[in-house]
LUMRO-665675 format. One record per residue: x, y, z of N, C-alpha, C in turn. Coordinates in nm, 4 decimals. Layout:
% residues N
X  Y  Z  X  Y  Z  X  Y  Z $
...
END
This chain:
% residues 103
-0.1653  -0.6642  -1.1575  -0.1052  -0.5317  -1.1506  -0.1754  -0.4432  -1.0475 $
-0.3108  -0.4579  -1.0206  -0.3872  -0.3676  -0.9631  -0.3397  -0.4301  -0.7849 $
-0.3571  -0.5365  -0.7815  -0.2961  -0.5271  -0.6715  -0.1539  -0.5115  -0.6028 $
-0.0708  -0.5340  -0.7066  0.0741  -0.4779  -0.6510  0.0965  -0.3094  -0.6392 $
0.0340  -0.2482  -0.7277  -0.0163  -0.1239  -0.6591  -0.0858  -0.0817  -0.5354 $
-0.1701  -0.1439  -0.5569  -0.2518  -0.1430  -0.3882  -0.1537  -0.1031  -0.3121 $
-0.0992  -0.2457  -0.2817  0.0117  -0.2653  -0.1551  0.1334  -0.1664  -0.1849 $
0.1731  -0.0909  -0.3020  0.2828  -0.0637  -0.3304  0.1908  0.1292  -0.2298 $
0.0863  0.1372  -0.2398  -0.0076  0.2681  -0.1931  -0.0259  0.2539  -0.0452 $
0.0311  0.1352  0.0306  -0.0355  0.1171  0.1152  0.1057  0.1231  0.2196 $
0.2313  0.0880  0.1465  0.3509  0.1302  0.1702  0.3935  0.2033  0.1636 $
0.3819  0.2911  0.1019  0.4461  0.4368  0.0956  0.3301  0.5575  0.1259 $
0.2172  0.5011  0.1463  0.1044  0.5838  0.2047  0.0470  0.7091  0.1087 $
0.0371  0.6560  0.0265  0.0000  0.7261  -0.0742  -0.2007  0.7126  -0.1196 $
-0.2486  0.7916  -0.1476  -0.3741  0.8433  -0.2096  -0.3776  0.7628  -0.3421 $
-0.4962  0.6691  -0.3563  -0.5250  0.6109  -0.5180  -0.6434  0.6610  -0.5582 $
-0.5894  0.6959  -0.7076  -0.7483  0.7418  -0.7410  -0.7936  0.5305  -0.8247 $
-0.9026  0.5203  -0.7912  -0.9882  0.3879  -0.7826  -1.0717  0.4170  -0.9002 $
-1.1066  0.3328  -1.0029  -1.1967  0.3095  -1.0617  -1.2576  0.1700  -1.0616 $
-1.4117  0.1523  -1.0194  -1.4521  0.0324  -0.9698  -1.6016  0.0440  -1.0242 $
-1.6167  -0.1073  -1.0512  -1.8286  -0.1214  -1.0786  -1.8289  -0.1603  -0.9823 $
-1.9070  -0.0675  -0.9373  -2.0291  0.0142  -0.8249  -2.1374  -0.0999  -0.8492 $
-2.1753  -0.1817  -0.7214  -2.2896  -0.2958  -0.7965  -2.4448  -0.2296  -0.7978 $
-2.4537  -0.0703  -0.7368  -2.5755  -0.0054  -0.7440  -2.5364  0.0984  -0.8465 $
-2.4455  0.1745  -0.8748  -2.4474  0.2485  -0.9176  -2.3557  0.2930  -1.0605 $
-2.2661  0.1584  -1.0914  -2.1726  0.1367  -1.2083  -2.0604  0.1651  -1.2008 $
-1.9807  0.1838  -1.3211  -1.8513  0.2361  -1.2924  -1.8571  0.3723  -1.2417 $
-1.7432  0.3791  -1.1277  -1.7094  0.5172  -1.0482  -1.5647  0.4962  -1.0502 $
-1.5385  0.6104  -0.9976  -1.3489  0.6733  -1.0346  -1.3891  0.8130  -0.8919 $
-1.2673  0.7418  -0.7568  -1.2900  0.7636  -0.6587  -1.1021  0.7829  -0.6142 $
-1.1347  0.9135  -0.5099  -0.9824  0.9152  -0.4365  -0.9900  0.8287  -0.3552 $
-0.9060  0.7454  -0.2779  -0.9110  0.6926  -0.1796  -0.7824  0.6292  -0.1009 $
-0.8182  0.6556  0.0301  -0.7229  0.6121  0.1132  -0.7048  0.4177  0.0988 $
-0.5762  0.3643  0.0826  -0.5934  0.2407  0.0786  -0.5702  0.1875  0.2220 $
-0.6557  0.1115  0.2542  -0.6393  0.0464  0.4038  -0.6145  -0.0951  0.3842 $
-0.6353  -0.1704  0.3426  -0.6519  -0.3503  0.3281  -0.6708  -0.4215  0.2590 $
-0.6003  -0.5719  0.2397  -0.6439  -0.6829  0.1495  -0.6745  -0.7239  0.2205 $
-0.8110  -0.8434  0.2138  -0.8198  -0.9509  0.3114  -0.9837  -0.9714  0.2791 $
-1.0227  -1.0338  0.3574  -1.1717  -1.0891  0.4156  -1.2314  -0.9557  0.4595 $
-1.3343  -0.9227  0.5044  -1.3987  -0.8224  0.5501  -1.4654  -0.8831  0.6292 $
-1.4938  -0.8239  0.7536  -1.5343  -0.8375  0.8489  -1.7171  -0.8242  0.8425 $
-1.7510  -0.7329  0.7356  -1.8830  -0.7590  0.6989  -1.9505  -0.8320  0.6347 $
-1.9114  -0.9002  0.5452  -1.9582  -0.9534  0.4851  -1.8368  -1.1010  0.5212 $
-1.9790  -1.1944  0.5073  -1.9640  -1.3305  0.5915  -1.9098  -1.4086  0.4738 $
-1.8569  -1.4042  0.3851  -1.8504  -1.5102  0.2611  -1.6942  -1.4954  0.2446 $
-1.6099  -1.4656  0.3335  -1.4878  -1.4997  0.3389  -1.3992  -1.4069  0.2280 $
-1.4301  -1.4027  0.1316  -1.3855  -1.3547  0.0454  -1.2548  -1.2364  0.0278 $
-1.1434  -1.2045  -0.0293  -1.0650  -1.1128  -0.0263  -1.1225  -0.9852  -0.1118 $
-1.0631  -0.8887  -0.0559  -1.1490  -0.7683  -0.0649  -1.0272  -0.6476  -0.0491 $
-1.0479  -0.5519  -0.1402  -0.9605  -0.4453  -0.1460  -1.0651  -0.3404  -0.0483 $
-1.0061  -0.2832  0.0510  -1.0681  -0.1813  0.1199  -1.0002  -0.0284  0.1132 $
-1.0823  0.0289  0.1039  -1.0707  0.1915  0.1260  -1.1283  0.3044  0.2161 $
-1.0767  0.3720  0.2026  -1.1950  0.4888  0.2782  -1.1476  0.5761  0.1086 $
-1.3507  0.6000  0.0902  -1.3702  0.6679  0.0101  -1.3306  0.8806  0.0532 $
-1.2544  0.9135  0.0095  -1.2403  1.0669  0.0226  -1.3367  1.1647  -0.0758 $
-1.3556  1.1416  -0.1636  -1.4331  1.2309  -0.2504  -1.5693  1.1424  -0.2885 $
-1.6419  1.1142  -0.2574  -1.7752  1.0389  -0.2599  -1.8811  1.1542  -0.2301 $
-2.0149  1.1225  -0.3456  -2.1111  1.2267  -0.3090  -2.1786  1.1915  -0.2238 $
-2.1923  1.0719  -0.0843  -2.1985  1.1153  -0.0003  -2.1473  1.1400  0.1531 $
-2.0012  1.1850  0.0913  -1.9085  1.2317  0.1908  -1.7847  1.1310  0.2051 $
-1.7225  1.0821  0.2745  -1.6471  1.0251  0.3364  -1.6965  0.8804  0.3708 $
-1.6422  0.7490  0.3560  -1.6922  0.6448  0.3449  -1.5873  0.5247  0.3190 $
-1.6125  0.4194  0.4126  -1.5727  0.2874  0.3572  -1.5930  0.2430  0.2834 $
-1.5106  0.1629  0.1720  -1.5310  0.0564  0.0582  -1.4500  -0.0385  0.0625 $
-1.5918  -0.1404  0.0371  -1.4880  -0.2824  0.0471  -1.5481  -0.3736  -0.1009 $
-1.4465  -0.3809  -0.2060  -1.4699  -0.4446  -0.3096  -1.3993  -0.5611  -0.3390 $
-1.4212  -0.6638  -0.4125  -1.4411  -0.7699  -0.5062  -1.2772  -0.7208  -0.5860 $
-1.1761  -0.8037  -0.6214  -1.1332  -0.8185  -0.7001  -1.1605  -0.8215  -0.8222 $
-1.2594  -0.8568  -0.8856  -1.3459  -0.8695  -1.0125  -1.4047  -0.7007  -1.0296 $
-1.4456  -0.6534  -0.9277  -1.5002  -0.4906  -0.9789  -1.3870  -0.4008  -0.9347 $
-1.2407  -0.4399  -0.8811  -1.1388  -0.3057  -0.9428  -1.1070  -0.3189  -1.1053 $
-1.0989  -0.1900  -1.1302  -1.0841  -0.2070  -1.2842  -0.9414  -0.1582  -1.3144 $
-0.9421  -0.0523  -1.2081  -0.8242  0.0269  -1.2466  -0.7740  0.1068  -1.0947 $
-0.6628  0.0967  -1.0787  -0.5745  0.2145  -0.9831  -0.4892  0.2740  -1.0250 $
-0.4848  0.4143  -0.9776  -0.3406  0.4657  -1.0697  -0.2815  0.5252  -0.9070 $
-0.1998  0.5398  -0.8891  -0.0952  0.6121  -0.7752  -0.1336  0.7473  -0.7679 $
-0.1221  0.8303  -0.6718  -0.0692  0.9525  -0.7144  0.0417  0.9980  -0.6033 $
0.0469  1.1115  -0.6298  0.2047  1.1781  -0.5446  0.1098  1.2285  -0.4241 $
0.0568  1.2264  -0.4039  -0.0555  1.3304  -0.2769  -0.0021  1.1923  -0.1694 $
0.0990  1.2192  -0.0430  0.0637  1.1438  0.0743  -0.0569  1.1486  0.2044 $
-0.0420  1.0403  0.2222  -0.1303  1.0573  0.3868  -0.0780  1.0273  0.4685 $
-0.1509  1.0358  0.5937  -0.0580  1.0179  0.6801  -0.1967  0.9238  0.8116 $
-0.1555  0.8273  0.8350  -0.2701  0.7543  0.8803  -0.2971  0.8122  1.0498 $
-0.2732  0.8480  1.1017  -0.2846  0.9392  1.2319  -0.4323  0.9886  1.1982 $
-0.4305  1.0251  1.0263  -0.5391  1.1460  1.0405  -0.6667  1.0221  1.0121 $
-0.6357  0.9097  0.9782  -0.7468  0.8415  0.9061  -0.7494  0.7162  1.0264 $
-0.7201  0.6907  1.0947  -0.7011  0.5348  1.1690  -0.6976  0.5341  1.3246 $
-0.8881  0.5287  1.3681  -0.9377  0.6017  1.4483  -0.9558  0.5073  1.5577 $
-0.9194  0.3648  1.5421  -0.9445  0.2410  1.5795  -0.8338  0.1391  1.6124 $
-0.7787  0.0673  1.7050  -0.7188  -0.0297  1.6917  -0.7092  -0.1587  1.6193 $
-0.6247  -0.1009  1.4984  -0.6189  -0.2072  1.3580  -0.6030  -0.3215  1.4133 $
-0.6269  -0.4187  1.2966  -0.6011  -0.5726  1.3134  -0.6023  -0.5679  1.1469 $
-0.4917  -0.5404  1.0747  -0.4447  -0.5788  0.9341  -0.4221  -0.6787  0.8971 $
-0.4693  -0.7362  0.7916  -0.4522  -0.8675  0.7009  -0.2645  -0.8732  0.6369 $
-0.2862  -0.7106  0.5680  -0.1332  -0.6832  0.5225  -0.0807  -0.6313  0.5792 $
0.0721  -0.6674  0.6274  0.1532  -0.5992  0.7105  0.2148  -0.4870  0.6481 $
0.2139  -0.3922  0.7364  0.2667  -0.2609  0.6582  0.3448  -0.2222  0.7773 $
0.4434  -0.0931  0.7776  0.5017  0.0283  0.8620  0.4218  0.1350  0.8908 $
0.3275  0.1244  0.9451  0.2632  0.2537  0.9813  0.3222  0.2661  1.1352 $
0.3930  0.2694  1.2032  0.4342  0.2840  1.3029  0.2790  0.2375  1.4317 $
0.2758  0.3215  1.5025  0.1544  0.2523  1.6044  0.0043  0.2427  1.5060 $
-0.0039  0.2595  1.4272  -0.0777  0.2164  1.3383  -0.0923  0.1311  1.2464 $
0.0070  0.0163  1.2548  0.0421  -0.0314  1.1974  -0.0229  -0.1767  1.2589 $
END
């Protein structure tokens, strides 16, 4: 379920609030922009990985890239984005989406 949401946030460009164990710091419950399924580019162990940019984090603004095993929970909300404001880089997406040149 958590991931057909994802993608269902990632299509219609919508804001998730995230609840995830934090492997330093435990469970957290975070806004976040959804950007990606896939492998991560940081970490070398191949693995699929839900990515975000953290929006409300105490310390500031931030990437997250988690484990299937530590999402616990996503819920939707009605708040859109609009990736112009967040997508500063020439993507290379795992999931295909419509973001127009951001895409």
């Amino acid at each position: 379920m958590n991931r057909i949401l994802f993608l269902k946030a990632i299509n219609n460009k919508l804001i998730v609030k995230v609840t995830f164990n934090s492997t330093n710091k435990g469970i957290l419950t975070r806004n976040c922009i959804p950007f990606d399924l896939g492998p991560s580019r940081r970490f070398k162990d191949k693995a699929q990985r839900y990515h975000f940019l953290v929006l409300d984090g105490i310390e500031g603004r931030h990437n997250l890239s988690i484990l299937p095993s530590q999402l616990l929970n996503i819920e939707l909300t009605d708040k859109e984005f609009n990736p112009a404001n967040f997508v500063k880089w020439k993507p290379k997406w795992f999931f295909k989406r419509n973001w127009g040149i951001y895409s």
